[in-house]
N, C-alpha and C positions, 0 to 999 in steps of 0.2 A: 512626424516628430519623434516618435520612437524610435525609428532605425537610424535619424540623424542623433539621437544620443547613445545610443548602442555606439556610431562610429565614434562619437567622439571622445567616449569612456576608452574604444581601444585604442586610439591615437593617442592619448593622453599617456596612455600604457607604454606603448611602443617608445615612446621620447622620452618617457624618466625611466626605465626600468636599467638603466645603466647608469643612472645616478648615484648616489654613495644616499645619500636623503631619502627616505621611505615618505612619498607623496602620500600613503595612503592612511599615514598613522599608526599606532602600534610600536614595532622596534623603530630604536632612531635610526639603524641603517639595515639595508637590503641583502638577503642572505639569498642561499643557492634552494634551487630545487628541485624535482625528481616530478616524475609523469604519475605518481600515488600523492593520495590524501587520506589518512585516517580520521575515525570520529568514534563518538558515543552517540546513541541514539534512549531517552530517556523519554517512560512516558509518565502524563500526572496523576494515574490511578496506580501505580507502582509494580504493574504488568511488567513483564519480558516484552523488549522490545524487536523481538524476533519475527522477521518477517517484512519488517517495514521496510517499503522501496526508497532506494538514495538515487536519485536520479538529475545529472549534469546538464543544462540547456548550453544551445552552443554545439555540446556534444553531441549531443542524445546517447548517453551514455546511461544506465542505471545498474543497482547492486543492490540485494538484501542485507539485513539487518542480523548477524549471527548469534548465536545463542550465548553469545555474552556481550548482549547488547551491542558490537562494536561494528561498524565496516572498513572497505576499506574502497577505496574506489579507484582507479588504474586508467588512465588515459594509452591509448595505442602510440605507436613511435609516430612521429611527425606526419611520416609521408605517407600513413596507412589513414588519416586523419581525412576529413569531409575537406578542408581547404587546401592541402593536398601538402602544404608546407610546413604545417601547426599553426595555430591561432594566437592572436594575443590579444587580450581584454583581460574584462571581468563579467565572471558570470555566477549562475545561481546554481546552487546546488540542493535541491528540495527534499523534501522528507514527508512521506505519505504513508497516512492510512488510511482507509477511506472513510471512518468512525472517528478521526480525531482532527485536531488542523491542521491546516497545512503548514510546514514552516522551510524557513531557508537559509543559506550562510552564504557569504559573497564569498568568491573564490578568483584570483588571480591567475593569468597564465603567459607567459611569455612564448613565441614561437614553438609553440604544443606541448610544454611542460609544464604542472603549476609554480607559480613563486611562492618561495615560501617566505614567511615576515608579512605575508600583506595580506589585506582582504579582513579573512579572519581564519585564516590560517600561521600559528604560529612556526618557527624555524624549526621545528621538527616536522614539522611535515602535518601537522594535528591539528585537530580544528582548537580555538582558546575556550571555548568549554564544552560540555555538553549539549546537546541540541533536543528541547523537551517537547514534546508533540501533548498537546493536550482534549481530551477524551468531550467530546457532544454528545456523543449516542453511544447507549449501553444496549446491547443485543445479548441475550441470553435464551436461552433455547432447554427445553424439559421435554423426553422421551418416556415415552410411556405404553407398555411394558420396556423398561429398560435393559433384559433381559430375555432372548425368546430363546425357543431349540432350532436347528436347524430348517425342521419340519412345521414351523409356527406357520400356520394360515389364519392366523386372527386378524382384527384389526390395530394396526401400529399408531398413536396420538404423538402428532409432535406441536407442541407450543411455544410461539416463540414472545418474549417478553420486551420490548423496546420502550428506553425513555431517553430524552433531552436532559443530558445532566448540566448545561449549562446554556441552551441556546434551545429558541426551537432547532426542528431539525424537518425535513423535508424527507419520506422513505418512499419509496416507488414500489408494489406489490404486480410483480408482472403474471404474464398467465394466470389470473386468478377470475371467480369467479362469486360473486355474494357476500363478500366480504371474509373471503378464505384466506389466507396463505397457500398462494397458489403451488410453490413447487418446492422440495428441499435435492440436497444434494448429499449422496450418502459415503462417506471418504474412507476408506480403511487404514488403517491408523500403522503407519511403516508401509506400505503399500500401495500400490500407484491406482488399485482397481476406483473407479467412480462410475456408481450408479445415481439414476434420477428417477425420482417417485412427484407423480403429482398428482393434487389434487380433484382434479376435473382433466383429466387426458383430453386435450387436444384444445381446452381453453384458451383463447389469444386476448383477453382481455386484461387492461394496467388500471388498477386503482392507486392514485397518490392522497396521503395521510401525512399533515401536517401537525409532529409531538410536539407536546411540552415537557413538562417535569413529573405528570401525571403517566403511570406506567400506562401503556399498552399494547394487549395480547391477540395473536392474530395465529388460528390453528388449522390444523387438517389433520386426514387419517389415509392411509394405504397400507395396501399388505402385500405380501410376499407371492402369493395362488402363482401368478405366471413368471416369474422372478426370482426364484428363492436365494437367498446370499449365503456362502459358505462361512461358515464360523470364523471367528474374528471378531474384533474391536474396531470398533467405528465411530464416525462423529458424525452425527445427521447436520446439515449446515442448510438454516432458510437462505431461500433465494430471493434477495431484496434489493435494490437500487439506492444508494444515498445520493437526492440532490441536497446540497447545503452549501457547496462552495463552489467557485471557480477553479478547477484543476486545468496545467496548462496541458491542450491538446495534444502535445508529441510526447510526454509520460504518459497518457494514457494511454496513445499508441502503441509504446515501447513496453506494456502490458499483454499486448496481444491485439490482435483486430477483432476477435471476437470476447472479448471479456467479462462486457456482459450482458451475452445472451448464454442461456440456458444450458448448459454442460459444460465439460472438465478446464476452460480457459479461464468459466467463472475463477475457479479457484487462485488462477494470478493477481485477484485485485484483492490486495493486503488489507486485513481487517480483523478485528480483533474481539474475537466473539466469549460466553462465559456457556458452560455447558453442553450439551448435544451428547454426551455419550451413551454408545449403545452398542451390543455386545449377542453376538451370537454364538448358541452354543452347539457341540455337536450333537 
């Protein structure tokens, strides 16, 4: 039944789209348009919405979210397209983080460019408003010593704090071991380096914890002895699973095939953490 209304939404397309009448509501008539779509991407805790994936079905097309909140998303020319000619329907255009919900804007296309006037995209090319993603789980993360010397062989405390600000929330604790926080990811901050510390080396056990609104903390400790990091600013980032929602399998594909398991692909799945900063000195 799906893919007989997938057809029939593009057929539907195909036959009016040269009409003067905008079938799909919005302007009363049908204006021209361009293989780009702008937006704003807004979230409900008043966060930079930097980071977050725009990602086109149909296409399999995705784009981040730029440090002033906007993106912009670029379809290829016709013939460089999956149906070899351009497509015509209407399709979704989703907005992910993986801590907030998911949401979507319908988007038109005619023979592989979008229209513009329809869907919900207005005659410039832009979505009709802002598209607000809103916050379930708050991750926050405390580093403790915050501050070491290059030469630090102590032990390093990282705690991470999680709660359901509106919903429960389903979090998956991989590699973990007794109720640890099984592993972080240590990011240097303008820097491409990532290292991984964990709790119980070589643990393959996944505990899942079902939040609510009631904070909680899930910790571990490692040091530097075989490892030492060179001075820098860093962000320790826990290594956690959100199940909570249905995300559609080819965005998360379009994330990486390994995204999340354990090392630097983790860091493709968009998420929007409070804290972790840590800072090595010489």
């Amino acid at each position: 039944m799906k893919r007989y209304l997938r057809w029939f939404a593009g057929a539907a397309v195909t036959l009016c789209l040269s009409c003067i009448a905008n079938p799909f509501g919005g302007d009363d008539e049908i204006s021209g348009g361009s293989r780009s779509v702008r937006g704003q991407v807004k979230l409900s805790n008043g966060a930079k919405s930097e980071g977050a994936f725009v990602w086109l079905d149909g296409f399999n097309l995705g784009t981040n979210v730029n440090s002033q909140n906007e993106f912009t998303i670029t379809l290829p020319p016709p013939g460089s397209q999956s149906s070899g000619g351009g497509a015509s329907g209407i399709y979704q255009l989703y907005f992910f983080l993986a801590n907030y919900k998911l949401n979507s804007s319908s988007v038109v296309t005619r023979n592989g460019a979008f229209v513009y006037g329809q869907g919900e995209v207005n005659k410039n090319g832009e979505l009709l408003s802002a598209k607000l993603l809103e916050r379930f789980l708050r991750i926050s993360t405390q580093v403790s010593p915050a501050t070491v010397a290059a030469n630090y062989t102590g032990a390093i405390t990282v705690e991470v704090t999680l709660e359901a600000t509106i919903d429960t929330a389903t979090v998956v604790f991989p590699n973990t071991l007794a109720g640890l926080l099984g592993a972080v990811l240590i990011r240097r901050v303008g820097g491409s380096e990532v290292y991984v510390a964990q709790a119980v080396p070589g643990a393959d056990g996944s505990e899942s914890q079902r939040l609510g609104r009631s904070p909680v903390k899930r910790g571990m400790t490692f040091n530097f002895i075989n490892s030492p990091l060179p001075p820098g600013d860093y962000e320790v980032i826990p290594y956690i699973l959100i199940r909570h929602q249905p995300v559609p399998s080819l965005l998360m594909a379009s994330l990486g095939g390994n995204v999340e398991e354990l090392g630097s692909s983790y860091l493709n799945l968009p998420m929007k953490r409070e804290g972790g900063q840590f800072k090595v000195t010489p």
